[in-house]
DSSP file (Angstrom, degrees, kcal/mol; ACC not computed):
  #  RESIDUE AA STRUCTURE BP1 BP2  ACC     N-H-->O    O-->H-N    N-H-->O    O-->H-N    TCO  KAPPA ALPHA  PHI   PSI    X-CA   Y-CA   Z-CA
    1    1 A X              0   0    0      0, 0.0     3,-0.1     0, 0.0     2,-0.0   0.000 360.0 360.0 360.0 123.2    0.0    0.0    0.0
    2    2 A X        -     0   0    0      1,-0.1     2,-0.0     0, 0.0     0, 0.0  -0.192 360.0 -99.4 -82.1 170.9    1.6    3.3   -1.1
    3    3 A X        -     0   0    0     -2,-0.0     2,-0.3     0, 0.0    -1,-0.1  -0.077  39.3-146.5 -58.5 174.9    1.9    6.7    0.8
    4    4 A X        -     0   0    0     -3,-0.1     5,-0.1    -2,-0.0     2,-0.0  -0.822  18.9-115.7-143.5 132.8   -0.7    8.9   -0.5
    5    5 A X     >  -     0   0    0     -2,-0.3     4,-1.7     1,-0.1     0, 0.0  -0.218  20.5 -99.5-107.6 169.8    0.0   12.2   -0.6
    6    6 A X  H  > S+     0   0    0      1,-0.3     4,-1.5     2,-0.2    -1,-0.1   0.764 125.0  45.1 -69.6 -46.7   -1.2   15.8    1.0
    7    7 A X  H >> S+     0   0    0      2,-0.2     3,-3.2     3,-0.2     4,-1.4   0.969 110.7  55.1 -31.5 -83.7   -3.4   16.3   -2.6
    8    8 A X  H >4 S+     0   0    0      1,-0.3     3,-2.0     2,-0.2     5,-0.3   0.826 111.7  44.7 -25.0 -73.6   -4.8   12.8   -2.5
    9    9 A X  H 3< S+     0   0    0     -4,-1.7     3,-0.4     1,-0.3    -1,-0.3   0.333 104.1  52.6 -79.3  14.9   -6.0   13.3    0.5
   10   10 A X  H << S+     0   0    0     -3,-3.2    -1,-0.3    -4,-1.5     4,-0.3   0.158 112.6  55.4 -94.2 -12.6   -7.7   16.8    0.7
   11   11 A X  S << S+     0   0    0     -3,-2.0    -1,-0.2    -4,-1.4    -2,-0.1  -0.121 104.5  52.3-111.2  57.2   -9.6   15.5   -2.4
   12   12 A X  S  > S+     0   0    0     -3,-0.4     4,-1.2    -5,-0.1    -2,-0.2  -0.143 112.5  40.9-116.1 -12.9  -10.7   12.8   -0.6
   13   13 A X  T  4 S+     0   0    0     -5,-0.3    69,-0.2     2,-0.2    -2,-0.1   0.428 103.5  64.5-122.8  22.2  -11.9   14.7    2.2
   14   14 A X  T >> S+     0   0    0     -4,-0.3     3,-3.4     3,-0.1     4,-1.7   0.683 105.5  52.8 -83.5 -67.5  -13.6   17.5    0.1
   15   15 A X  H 3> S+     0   0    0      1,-0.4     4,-1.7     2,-0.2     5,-0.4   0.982 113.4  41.0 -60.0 -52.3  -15.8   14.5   -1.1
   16   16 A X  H 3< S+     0   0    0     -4,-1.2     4,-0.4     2,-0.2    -1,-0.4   0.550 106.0  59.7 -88.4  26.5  -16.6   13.6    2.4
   17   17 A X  H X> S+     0   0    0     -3,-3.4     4,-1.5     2,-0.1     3,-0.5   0.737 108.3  49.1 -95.7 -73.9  -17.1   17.1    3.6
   18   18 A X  H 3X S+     0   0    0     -4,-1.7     4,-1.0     1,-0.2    -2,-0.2   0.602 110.8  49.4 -32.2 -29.9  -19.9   17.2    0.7
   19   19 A X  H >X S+     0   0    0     -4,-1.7     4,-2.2     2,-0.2     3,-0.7   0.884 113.0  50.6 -83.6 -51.8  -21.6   13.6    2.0
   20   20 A X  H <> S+     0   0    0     -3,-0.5     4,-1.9    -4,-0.4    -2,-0.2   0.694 108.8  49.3 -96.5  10.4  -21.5   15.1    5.3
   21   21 A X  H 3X S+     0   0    0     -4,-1.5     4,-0.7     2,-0.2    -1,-0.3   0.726 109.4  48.6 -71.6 -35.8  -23.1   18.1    4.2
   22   22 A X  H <X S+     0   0    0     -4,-1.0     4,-1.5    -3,-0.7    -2,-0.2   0.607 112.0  58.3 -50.6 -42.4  -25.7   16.5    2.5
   23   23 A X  H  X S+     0   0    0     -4,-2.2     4,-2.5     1,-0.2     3,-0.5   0.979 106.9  42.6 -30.8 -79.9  -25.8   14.7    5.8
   24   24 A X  H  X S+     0   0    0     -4,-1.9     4,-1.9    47,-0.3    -1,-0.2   0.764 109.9  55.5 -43.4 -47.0  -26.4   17.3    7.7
   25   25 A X  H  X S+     0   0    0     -4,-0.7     4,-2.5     2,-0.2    -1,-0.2   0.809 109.1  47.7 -47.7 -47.6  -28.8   19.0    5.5
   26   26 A X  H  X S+     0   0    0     -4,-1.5     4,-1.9    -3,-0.5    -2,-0.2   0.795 110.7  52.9 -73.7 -26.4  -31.2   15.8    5.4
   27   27 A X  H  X S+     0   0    0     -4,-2.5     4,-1.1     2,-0.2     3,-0.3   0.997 107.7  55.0 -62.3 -73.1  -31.0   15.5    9.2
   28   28 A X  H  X S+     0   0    0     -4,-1.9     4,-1.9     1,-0.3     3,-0.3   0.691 104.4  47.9 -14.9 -69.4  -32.0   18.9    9.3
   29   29 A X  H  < S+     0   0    0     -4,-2.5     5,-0.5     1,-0.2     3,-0.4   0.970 110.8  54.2 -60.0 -48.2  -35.2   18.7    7.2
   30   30 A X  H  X S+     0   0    0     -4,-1.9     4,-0.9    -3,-0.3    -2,-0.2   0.755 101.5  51.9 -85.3  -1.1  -36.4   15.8    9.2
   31   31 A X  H  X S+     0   0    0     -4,-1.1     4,-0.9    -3,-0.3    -1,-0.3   0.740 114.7  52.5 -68.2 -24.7  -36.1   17.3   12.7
   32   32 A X  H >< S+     0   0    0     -4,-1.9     2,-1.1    -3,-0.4     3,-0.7   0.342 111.5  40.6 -60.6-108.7  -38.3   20.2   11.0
   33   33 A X  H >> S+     0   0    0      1,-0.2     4,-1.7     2,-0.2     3,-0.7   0.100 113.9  55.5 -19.0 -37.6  -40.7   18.1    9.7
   34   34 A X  H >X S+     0   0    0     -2,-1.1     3,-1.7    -4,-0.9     4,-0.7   0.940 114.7  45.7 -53.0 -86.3  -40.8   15.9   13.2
   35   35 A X  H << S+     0   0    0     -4,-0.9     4,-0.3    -3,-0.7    -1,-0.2   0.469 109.9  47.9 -24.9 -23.8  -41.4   18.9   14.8
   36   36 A X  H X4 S+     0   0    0     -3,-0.7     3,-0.9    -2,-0.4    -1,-0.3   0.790 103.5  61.2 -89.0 -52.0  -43.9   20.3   12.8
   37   37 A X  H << S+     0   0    0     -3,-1.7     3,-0.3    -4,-1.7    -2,-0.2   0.374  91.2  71.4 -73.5  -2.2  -45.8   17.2   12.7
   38   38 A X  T >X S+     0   0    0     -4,-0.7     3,-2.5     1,-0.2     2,-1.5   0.835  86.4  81.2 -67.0 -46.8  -46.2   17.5   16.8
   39   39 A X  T <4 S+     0   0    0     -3,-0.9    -1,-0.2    -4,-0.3    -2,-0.1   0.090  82.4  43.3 -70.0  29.4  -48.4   20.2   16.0
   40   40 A X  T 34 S+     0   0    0     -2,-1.5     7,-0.9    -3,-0.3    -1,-0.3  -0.320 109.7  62.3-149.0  16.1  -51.6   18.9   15.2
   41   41 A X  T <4 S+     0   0    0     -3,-2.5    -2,-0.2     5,-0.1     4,-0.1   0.491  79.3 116.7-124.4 -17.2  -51.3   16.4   18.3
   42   42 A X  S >< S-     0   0    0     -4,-0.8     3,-1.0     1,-0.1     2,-0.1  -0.060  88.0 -95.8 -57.7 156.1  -51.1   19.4   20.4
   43   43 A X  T 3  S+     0   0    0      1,-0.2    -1,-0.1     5,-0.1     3,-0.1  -0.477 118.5  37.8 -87.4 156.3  -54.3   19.9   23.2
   44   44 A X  T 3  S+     0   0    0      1,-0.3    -1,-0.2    -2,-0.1    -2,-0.1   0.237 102.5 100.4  89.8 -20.1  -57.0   22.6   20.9
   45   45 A X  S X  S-     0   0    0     -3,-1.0     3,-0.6    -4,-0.1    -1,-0.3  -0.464  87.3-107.3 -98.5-162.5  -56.2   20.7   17.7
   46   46 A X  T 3  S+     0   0    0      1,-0.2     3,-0.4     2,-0.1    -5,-0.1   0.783 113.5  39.0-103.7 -43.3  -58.1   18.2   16.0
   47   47 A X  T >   +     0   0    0     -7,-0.9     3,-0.8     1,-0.2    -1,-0.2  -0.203  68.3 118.4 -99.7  32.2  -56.2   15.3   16.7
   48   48 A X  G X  S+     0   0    0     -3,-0.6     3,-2.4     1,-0.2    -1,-0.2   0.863  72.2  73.2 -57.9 -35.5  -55.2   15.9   20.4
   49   49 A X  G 3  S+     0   0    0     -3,-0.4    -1,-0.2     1,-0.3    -2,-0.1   0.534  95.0  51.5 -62.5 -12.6  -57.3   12.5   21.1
   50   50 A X  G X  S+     0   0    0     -3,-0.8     3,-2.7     1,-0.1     4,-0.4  -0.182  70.7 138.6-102.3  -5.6  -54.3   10.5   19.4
   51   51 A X  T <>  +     0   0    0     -3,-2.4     4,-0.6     1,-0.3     3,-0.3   0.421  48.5  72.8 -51.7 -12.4  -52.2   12.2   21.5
   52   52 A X  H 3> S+     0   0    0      2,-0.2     4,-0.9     1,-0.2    -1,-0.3   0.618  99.0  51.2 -70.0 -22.1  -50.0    8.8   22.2
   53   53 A X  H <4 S+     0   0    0     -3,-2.7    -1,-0.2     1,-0.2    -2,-0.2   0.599 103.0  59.1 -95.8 -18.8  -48.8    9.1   19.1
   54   54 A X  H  > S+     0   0    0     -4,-0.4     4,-1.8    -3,-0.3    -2,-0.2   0.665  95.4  59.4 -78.4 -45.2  -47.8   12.7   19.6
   55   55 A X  H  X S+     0   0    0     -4,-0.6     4,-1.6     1,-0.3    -2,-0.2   0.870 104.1  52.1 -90.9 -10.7  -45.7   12.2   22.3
   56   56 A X  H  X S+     0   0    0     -4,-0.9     4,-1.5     2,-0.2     5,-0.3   0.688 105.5  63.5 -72.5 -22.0  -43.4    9.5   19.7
   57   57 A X  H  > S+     0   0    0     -5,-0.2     4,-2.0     1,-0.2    -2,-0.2   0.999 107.8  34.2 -43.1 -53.1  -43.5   12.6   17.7
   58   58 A X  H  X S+     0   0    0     -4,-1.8     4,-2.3     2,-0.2     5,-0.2   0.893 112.5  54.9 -84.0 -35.7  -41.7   14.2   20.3
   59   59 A X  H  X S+     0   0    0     -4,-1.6     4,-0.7     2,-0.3    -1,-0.2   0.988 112.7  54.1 -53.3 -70.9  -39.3   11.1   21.5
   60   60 A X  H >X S+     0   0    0     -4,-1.5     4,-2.1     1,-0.2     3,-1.6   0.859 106.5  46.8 -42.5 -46.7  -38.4   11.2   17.5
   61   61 A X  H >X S+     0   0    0     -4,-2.0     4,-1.8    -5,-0.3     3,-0.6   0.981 114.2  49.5 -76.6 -48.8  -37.4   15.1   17.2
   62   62 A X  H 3< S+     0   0    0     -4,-2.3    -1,-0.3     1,-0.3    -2,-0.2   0.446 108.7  47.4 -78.9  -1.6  -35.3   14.7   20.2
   63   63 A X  H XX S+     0   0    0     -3,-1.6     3,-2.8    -4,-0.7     4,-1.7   0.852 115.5  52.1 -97.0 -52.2  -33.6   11.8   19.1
   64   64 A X  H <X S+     0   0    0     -4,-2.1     4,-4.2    -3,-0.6    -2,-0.2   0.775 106.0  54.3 -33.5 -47.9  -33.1   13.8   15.6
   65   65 A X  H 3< S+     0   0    0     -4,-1.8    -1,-0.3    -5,-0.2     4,-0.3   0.547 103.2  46.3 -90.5  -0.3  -31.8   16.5   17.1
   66   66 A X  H <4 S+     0   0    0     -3,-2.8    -1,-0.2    -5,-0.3    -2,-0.2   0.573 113.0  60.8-106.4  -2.8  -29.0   15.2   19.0
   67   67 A X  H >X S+     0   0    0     -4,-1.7     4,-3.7     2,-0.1     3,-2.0   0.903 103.9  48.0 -45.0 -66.4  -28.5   13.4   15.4
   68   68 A X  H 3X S+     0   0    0     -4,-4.2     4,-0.7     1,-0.2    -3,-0.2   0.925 107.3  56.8 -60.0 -25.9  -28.1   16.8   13.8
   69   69 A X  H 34 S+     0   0    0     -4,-0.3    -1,-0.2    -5,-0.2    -2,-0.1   0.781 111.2  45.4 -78.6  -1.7  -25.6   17.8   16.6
   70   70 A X  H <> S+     0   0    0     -3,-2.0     4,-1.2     1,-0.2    -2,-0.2   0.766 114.2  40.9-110.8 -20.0  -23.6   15.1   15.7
   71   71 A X  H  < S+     0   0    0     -4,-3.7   -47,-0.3     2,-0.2    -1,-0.2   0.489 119.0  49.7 -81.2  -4.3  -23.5   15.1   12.3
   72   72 A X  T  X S+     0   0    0     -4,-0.7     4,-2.6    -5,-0.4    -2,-0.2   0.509 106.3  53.0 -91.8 -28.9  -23.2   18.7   12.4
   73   73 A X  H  > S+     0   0    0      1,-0.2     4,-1.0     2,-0.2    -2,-0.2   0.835 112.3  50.9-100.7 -35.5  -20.4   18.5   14.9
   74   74 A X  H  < S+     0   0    0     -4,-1.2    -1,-0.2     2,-0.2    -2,-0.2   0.350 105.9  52.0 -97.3  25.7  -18.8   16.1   12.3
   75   75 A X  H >> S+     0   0    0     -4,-0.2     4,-1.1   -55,-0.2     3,-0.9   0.768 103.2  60.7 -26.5 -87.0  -19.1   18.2    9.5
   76   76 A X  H 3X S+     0   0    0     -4,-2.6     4,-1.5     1,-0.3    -2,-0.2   0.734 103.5  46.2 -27.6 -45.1  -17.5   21.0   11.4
   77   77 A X  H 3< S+     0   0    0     -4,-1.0     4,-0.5     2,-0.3    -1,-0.3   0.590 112.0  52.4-110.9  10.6  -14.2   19.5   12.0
   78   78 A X  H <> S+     0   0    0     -3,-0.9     4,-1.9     2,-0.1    -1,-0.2   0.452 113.9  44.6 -71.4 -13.0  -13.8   18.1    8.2
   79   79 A X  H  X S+     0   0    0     -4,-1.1     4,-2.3     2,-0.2    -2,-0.3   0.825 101.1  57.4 -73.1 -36.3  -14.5   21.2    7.2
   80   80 A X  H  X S+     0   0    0     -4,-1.5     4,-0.6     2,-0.2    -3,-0.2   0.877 119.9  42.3 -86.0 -56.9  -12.1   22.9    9.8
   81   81 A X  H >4 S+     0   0    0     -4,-0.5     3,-1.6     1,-0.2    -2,-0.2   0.933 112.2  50.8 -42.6 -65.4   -9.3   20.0    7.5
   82   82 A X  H 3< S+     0   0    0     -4,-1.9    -2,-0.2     1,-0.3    -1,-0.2   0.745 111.4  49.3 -84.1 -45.6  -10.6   20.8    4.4
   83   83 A X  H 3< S+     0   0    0     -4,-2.3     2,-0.4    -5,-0.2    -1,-0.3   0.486  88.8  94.1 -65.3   0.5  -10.1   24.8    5.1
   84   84 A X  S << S-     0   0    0     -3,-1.6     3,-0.0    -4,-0.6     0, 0.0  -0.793  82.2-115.8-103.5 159.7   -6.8   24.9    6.2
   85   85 A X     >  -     0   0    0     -2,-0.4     4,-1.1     1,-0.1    -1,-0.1  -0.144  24.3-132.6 -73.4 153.3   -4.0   25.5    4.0
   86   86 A X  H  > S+     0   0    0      2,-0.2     4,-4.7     1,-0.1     5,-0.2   0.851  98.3  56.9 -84.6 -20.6   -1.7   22.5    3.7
   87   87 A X  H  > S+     0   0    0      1,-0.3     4,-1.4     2,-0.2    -1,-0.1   0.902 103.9  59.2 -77.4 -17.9    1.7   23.9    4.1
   88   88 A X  H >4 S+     0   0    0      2,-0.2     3,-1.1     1,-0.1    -1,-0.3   0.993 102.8  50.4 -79.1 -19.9    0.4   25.1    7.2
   89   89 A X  H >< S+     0   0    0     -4,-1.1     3,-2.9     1,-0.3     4,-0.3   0.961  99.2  73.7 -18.1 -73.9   -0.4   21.4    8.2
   90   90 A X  H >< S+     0   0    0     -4,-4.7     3,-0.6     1,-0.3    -1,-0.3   0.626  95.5  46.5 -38.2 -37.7    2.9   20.9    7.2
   91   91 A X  T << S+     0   0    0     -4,-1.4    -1,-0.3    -3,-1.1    -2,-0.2   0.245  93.5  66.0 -96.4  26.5    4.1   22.4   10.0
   92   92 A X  T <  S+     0   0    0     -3,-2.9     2,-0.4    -4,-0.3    -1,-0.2   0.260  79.4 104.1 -88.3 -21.4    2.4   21.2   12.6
   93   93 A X    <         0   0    0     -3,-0.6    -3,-0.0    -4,-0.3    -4,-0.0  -0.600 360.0 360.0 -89.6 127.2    4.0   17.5   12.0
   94   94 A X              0   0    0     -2,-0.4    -1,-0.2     0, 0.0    -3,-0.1   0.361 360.0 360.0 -32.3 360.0    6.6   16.6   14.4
């Protein structure tokens, strides 16, 4: 297995910065929509009587959302790679 060099691998992690951007994004829409969909389970709406079902509503965005911090969170630090110059890298290595 060869070395792979400083290139290779900033265009390898440009490509998974984008998947986990895409990540992030799709996580994103489906804590709105979980969240959004609580609201018709709410007491005054039409389907408060269902209300069991409301409260997995809620179980689900909260599960979502510590999703999204975590895809979010690994996002962030390939992006934090992917923005830094390399020669300063370079001179970080022992």
């Amino acid at each position: 297995m060869g070395k792979v060099s400083d290139k290779e691998n900033l265009a390898r992690m440009k490509i998974a910065f984008r998947r986990w951007l895409k990540a992030t994004y799709l996580t994103l829409a489906l804590l709105i929509f979980s969240i959004c969909s609580v609201i018709p389970f709410l007491e005054g709406h039409r389907w408060h009587d269902f209300w069991n079902l409301g409260k997995i509503l809620i179980v689900t965005s909260g599960t979502l959302f510590v999703g999204l911090l975590w895809v979010a969170g690994m996002t962030y630090s390939i992006w934090l790679y992917v923005s830094e110059p390399i020669s300063t890298r370079k001179r970080r290595r022992p």
